[in-house]
C-alpha positions in Angstrom: 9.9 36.1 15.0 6.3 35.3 15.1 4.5 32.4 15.4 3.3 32.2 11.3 6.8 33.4 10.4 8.5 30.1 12.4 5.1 27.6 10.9 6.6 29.2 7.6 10.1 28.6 8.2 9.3 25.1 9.5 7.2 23.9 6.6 8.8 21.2 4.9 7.1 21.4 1.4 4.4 18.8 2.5 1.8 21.5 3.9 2.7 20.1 7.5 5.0 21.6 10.0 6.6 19.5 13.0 2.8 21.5 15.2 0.7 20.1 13.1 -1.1 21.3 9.7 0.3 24.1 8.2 -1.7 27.9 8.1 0.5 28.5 4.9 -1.6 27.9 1.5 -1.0 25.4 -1.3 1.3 26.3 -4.4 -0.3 28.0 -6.8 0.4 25.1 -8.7 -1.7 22.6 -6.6 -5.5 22.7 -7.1 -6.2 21.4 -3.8 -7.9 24.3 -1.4 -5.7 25.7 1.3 -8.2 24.4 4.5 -7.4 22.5 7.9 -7.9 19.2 8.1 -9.9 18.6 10.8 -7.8 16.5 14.0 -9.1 14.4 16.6 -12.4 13.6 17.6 -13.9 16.0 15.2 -11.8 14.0 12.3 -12.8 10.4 13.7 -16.6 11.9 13.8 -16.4 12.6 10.3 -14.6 9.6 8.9 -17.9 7.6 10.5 -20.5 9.9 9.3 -18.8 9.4 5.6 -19.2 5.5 6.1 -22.1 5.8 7.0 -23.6 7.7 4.4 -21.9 5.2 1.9 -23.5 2.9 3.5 -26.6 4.3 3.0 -25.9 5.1 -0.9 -24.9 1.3 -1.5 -27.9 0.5 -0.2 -30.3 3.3 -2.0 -28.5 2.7 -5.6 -26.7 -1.1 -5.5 -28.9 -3.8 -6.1 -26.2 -6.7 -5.7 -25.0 -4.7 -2.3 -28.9 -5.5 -1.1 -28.9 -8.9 -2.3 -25.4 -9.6 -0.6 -27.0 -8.0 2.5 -29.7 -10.7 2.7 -27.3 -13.4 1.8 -25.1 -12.2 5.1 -28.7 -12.2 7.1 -28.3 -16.6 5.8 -24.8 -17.0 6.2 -23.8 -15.2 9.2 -26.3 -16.8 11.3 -25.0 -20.3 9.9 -21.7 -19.5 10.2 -22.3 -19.2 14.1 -24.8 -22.6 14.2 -22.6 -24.5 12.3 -19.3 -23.7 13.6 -17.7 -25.7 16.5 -15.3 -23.3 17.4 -14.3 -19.5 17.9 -11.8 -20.3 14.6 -14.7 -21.9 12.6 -17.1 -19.5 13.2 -14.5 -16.8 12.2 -13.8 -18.8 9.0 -17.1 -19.3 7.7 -18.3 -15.6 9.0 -15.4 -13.5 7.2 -15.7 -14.4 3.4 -19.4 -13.1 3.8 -18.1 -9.9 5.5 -15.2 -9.9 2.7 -17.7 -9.8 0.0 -19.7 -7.0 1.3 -16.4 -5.3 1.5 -15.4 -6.1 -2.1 -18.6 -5.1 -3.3 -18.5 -2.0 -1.9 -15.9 -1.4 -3.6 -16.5 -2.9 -7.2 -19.6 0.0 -6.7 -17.1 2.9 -6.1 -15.4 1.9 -9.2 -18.5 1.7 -11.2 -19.6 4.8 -9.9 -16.0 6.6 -10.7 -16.1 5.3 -14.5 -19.6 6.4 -14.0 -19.1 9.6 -13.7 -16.1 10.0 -15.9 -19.0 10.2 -18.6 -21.4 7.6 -20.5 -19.7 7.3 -23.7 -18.1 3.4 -23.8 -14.3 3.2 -23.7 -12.5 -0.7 -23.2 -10.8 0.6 -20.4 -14.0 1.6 -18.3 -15.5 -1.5 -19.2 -12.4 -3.9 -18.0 -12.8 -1.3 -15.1 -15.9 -2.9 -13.9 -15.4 -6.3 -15.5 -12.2 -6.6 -13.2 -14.3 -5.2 -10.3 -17.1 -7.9 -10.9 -14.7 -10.7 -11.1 -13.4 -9.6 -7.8 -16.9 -10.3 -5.9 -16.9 -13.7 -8.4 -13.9 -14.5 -6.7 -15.2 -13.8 -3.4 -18.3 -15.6 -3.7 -15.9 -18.7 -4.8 -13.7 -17.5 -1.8 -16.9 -18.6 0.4 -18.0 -21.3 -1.3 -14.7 -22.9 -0.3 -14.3 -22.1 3.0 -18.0 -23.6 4.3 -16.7 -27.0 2.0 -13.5 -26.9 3.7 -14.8 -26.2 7.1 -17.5 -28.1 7.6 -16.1 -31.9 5.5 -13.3 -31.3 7.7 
């Protein structure tokens, strides 16, 4: 037996064999494109090089990512002044870094609805309202930590 006619025999339905990816294409059902997912380094390079171009696009096309951006420049520095310890520091630092993170995501959901077209449906706009109160509630997050923190 060859070695495509074992990868065949091995597949177990999920388009992976026990050696890895498998050479054998998709249903004809699926609409996904029979390819090789990159492994390794090669697939670690890319991961980074896709953050970093989101990155890049929050910055070019989000407003409130920029203005978060320049909060963290504030906060993170005054995280590390005002904190006594390692664990303080930590505590007021991360609700900053957690609402960069949140935001970035509120954005990809904007951008999804977005791009699902410009006519208004409820459902996209409790999309984004649900993605905005997330950040709210990170700000709040925050705001509560520093007061906690530093009457302590």
């Amino acid at each position: 037996m060859n070695e495509l006619a074992r990868e065949v025999a091995a597949d177990d339905g999920r388009g992976t064999t026990a050696t890895g990816p498998s050479v054998v294409p998709p249903p004809a059902t699926s609409l996904a494109p029979a390819r090789i997912k990159p492994r390794g380094f090669r697939r670690l390079l890319n991961s980074f090089l896709n953050s970093w171009n989101g990155l890049k696009g929050a910055w070019r096309e989000e407003a409130a990512f920029r203005q978060e951006c320049a909060g963290a420049l504030v906060v993170i520095p005054a995280g590390l002044w005002f904190g006594e310890t390692g664990v303080e520091r930590a505590l007021l630092i991360a609700p900053m870094l957690l609402i960069l993170v949140v935001e970035l995501l509120n954005s990809a959901v904007e951008a999804a609805i977005d791009r699902i077209g410009p006519e208004r449906h409820p459902l996209s706009g409790l999309s984004k309202d649900l993605g905005s109160a997330a950040v709210f509630v990170s700000f709040g997050l925050l705001g509560a930590t520093w007061l906690l923190v530093l009457t302590d």
